[in-house]
MARMINU-58376 format. One line per field, with one value per residue (C-alpha): residue number from 1; residue in three letters; x, y, z. Coordinates in nm, 3 decimals. Layout:
seq = NUM, ...
type = ALA, ...
xx = X, ...
yy = Y, ...
zz = Z, ...
This chain:
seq = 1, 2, 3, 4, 5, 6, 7, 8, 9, 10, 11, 12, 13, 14, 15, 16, 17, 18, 19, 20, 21, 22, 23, 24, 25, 26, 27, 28, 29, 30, 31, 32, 33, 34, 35, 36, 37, 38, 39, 40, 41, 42, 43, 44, 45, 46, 47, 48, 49, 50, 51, 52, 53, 54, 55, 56, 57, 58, 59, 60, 61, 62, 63, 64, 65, 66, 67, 68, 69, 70, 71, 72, 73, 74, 75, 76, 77, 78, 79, 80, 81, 82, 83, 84, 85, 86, 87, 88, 89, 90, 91, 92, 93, 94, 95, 96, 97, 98, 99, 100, 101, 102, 103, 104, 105, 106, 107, 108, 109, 110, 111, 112, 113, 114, 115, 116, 117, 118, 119, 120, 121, 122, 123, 124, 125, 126, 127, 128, 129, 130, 131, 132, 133, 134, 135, 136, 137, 138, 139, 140, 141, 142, 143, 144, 145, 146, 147, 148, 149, 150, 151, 152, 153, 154, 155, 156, 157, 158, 159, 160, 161, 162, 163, 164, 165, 166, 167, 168, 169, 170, 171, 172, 173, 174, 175, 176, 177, 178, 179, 180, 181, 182, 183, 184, 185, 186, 187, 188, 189, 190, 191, 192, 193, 194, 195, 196, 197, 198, 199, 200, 201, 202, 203, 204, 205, 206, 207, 208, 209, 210, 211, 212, 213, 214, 215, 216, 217, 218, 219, 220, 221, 222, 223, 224, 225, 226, 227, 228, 229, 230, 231, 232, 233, 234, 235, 236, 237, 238, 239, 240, 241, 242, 243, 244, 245, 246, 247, 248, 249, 250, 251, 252, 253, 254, 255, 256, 257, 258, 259, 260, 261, 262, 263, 264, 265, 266, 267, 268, 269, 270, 271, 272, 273, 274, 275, 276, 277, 278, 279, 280, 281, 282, 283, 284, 285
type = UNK, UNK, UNK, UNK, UNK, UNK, UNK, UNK, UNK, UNK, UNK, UNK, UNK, UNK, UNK, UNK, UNK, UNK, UNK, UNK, UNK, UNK, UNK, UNK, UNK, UNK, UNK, UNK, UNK, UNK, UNK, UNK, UNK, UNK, UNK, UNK, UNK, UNK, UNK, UNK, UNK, UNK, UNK, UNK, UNK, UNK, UNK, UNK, UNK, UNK, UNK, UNK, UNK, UNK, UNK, UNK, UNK, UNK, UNK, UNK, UNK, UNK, UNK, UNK, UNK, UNK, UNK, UNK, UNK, UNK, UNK, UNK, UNK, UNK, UNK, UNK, UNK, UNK, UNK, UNK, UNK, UNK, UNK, UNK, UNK, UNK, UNK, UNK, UNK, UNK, UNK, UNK, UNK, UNK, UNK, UNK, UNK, UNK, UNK, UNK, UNK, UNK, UNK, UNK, UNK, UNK, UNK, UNK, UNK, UNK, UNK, UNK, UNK, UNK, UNK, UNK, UNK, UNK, UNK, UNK, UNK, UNK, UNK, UNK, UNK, UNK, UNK, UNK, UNK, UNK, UNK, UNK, UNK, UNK, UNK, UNK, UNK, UNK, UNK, UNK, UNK, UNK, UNK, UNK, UNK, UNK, UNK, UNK, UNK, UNK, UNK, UNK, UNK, UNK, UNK, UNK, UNK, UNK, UNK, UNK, UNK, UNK, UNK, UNK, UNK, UNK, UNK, UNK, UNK, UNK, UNK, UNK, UNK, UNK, UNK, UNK, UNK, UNK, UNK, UNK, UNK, UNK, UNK, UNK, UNK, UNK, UNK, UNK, UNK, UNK, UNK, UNK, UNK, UNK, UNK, UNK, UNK, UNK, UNK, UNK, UNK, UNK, UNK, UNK, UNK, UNK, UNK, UNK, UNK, UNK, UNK, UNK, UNK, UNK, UNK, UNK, UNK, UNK, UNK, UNK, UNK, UNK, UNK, UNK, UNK, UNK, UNK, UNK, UNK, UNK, UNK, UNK, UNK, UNK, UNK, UNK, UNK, UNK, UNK, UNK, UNK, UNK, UNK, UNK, UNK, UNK, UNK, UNK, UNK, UNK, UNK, UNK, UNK, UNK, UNK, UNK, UNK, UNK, UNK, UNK, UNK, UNK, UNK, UNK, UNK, UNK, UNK, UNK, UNK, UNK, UNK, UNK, UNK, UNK, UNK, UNK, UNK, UNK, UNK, UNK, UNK, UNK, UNK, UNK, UNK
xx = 8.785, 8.478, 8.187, 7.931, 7.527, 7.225, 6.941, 6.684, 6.840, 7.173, 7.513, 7.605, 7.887, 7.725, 7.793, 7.595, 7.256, 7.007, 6.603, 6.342, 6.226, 5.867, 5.969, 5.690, 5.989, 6.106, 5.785, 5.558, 5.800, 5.604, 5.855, 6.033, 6.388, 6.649, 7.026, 7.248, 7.543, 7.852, 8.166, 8.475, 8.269, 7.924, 7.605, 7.503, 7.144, 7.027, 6.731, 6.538, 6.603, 6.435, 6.178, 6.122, 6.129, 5.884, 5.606, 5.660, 5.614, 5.334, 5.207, 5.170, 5.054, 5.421, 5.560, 5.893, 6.007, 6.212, 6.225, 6.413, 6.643, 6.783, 6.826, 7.021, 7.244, 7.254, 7.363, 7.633, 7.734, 7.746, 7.964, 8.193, 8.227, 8.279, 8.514, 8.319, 8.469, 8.334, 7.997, 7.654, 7.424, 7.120, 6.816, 6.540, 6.198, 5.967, 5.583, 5.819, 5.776, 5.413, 5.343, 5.216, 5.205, 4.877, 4.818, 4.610, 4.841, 4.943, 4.845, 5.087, 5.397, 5.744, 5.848, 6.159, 6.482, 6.825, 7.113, 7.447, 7.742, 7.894, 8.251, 8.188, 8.442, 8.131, 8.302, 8.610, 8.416, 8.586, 8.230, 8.235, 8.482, 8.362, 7.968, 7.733, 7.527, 7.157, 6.934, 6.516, 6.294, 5.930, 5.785, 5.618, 5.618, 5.313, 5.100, 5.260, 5.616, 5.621, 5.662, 6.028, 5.897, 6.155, 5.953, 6.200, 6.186, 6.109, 6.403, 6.604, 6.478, 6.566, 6.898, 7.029, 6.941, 7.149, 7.405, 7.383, 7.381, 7.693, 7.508, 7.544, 7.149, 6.777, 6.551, 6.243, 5.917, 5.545, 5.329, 5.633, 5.782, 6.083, 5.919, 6.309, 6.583, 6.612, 6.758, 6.853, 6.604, 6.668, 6.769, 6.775, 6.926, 6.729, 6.896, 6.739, 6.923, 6.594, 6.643, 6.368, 6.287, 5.976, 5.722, 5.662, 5.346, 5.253, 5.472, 5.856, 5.992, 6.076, 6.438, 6.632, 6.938, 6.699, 6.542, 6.874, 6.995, 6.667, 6.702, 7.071, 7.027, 6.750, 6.909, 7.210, 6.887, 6.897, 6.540, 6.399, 6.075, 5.919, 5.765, 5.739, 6.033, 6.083, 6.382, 6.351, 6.347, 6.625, 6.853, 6.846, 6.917, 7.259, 7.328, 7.143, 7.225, 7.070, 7.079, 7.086, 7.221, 7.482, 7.589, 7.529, 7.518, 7.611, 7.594, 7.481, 7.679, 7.481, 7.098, 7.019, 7.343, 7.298, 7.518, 7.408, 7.537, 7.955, 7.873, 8.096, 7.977, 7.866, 7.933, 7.623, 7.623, 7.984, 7.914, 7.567, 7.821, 8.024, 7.794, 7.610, 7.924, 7.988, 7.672, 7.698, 8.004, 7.881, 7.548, 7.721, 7.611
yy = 20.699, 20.850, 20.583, 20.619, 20.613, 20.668, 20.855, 20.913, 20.935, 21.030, 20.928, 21.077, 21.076, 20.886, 21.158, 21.326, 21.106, 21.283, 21.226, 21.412, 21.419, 21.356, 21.045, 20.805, 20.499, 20.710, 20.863, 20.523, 20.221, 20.218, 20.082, 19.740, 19.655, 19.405, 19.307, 19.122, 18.973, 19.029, 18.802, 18.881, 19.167, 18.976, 19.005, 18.689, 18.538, 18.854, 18.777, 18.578, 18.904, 19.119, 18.858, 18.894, 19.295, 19.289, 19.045, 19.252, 19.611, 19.468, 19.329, 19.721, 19.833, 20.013, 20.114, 20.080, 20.404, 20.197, 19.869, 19.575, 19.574, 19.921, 19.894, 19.588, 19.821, 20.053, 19.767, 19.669, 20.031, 20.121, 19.794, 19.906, 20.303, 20.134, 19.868, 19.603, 19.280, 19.067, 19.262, 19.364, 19.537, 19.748, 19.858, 20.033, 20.166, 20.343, 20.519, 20.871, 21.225, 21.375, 21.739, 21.625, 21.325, 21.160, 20.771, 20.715, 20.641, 21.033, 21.077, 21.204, 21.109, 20.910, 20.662, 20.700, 20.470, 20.416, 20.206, 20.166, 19.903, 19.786, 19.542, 19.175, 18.916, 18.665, 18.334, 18.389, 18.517, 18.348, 18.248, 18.036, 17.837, 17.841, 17.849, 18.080, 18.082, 18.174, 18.252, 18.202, 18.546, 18.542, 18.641, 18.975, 19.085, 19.154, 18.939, 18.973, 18.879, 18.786, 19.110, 19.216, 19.537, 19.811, 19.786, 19.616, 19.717, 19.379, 19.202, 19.522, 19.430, 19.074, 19.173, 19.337, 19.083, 18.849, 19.084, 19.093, 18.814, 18.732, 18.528, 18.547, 18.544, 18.508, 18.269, 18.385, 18.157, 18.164, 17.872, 17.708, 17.660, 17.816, 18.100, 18.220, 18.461, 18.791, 18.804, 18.473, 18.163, 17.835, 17.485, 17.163, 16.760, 16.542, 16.212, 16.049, 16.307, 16.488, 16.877, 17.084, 17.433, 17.611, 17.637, 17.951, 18.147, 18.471, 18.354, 18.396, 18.581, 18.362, 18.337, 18.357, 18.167, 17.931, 17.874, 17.769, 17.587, 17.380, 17.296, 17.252, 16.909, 16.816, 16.772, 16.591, 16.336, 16.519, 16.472, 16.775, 16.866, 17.207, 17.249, 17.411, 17.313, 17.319, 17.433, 17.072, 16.963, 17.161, 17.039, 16.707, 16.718, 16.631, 16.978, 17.328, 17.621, 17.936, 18.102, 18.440, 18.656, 18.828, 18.458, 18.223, 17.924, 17.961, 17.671, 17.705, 17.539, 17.663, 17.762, 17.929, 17.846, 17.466, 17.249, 17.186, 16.797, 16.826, 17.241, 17.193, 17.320, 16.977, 16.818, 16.855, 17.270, 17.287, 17.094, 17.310, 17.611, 17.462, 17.362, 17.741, 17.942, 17.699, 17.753, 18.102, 18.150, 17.980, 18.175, 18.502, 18.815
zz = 6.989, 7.077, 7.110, 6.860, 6.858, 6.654, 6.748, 6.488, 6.148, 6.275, 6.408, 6.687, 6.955, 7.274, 7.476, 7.275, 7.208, 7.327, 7.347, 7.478, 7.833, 7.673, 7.494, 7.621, 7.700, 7.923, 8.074, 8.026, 7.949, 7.608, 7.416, 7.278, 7.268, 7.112, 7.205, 6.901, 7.003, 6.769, 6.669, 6.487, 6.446, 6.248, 6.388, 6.589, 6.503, 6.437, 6.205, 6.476, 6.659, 6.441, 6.363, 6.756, 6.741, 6.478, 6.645, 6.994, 6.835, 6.644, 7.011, 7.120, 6.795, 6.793, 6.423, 6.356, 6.206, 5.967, 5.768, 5.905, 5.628, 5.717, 6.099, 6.002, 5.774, 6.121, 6.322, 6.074, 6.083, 6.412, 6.467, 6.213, 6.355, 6.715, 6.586, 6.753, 6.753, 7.029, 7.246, 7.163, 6.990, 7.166, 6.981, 7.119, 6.988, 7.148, 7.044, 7.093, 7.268, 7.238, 7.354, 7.702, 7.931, 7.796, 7.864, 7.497, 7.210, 7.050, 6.701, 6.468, 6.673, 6.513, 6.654, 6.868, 6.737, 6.942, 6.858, 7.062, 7.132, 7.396, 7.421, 7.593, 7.516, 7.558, 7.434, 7.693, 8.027, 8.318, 8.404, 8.139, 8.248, 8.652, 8.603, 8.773, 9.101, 9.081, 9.347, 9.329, 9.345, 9.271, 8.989, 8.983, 8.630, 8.413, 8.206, 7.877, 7.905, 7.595, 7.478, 7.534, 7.641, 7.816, 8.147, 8.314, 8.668, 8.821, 8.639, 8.794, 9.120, 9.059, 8.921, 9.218, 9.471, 9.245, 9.292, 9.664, 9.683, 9.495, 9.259, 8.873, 8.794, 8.978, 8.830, 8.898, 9.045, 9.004, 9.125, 9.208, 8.943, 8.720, 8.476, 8.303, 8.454, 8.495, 8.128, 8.024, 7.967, 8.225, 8.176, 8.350, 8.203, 8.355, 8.573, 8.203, 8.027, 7.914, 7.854, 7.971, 7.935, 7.986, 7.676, 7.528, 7.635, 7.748, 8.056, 7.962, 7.705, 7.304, 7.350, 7.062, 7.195, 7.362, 7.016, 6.836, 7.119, 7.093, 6.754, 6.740, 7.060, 6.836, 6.522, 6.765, 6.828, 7.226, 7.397, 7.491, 7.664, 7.695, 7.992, 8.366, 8.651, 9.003, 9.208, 9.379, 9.032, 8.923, 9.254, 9.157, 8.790, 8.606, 8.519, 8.516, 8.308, 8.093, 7.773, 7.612, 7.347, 7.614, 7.751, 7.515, 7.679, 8.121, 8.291, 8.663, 8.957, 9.274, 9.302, 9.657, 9.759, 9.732, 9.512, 9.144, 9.087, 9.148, 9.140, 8.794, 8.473, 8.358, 7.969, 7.846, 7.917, 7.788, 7.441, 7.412, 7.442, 7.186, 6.959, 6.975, 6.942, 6.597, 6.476, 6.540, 6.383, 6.107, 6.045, 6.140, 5.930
């Protein structure tokens, strides 16, 4: 079966999904994106991500060329005309293709809208079981990361010396201390089993997963603290790991190629995971 996108109003086959070469996210990285996960073929969380597409399009002064009700009925669809059962859901909106190449915002312009799916069998990954390596790469991203804008070169960059490096993710550091991955928000438990994540600011990205796992160890009476890490920090802790729509909850075994505790995925990681994939489950949509 032929996999299936949408472009602008229609369904299309992928090999067929076509913009134009004018489309300002391709020639300016001026637009937003979104990825859903999907189980048993539901949506995964997905209001909190279009809560978070709306605030970042609204960042850029970016409409969206249609409600949030109806590119929820898209995402539903294209899952179904895929036959999604476990993977993920991309979404993309960007200010769309102007006659020329002009930096100012083009007047009278849609707004360009992709959707497509891809298959990840997220709650069995092998990594799951084995945790993940990361490795440390500064941070050279812009001001606003907040904004889960499709500029992504930098986490590319970070991405593929990861991958070099045989490592699962790169945490990236600024004034030494732990900003979030590449694509995932990071974790430490404390020796006084304290979990501690970096605050939201303009600094790291609102993760979604991050968000529910937050409030699911709070309502199990967990102590967490938001605020700023070190790798030293991180290298002495109980247990390290990160979170995002396309992992869920990872634990990480190795940072730099130095032991994390036993360099086991520890318990707390592994009941988070647990926990998230009930709740998700659960909410499912």
């Amino acid at each position: 079966m032929d996999q299936i996108a949408y472009v602008n109003g229609s369904f299309v086959p992928l090999a067929e999904a076509k913009i134009s070469v004018l489309d300002r996210g391709f020639l300016f990285a001026d637009g937003i994106y979104e990825v859903s996960a999907v189980l048993d073929g539901k949506l995964i969380d997905n209001a909190s991500h279009l809560a978070r597409l709306e605030r970042s399009v609204g960042e850029i002064a970016l409409a969206l060329p249609e409600t949030l009700d109806r590119i929820r009925e898209i995402q539903k669809e294209l899952i179904a005309r895929n036959g999604i059962e476990n993977g993920l859901v991309y979404l993309q909106v960007t200010r769309g293709a102007a006659a020329g190449r002009d930096f100012a915002f083009p007047k009278g312009v849609k707004p360009t809208l992709i959707l497509f799916t891809s298959v990840k069998d997220i709650v069995n990954a092998p990594s799951a079981k084995s945790g993940i390596g990361v490795i440390t790469v500064p941070d050279i991203r812009w001001a606003r990361r907040d904004i889960k804008s499709v500029a992504l070169l930098a986490q590319v960059l970070a991405k593929q010396a990861a991958a070099e490096a045989g490592a699962g993710e790169a945490w990236m550091i600024e004034d030494g201390k732990v900003t979030e991955g590449g694509s995932s928000s990071a974790f430490i438990l404390t020796q006084d089993d304290v979990l501690v994540t970096r605050q939201n600011s303009s600094a790291i990205l609102p993760g979604c997963t991050r968000k529910a796992v937050i409030a699911l160890a709070e309502e199990r009476q967990l102590r967490v603290e938001e605020r700023p890490f070190s790798i030293e920090e991180a290298l002495v802790a109980k247990e390290a790991f990160i979170t995002s729509a396309s992992s869920f909850v990872q634990a990480v075994v190795t940072i730099d190629g130095k032991t994390v505790a036993d360099g086991r995925p520890g318990p707390m990681a592994n009941r988070l995971r647990e926990i998230y994939i009930d709740f998700a489950r659960k909410t499912a949509e």
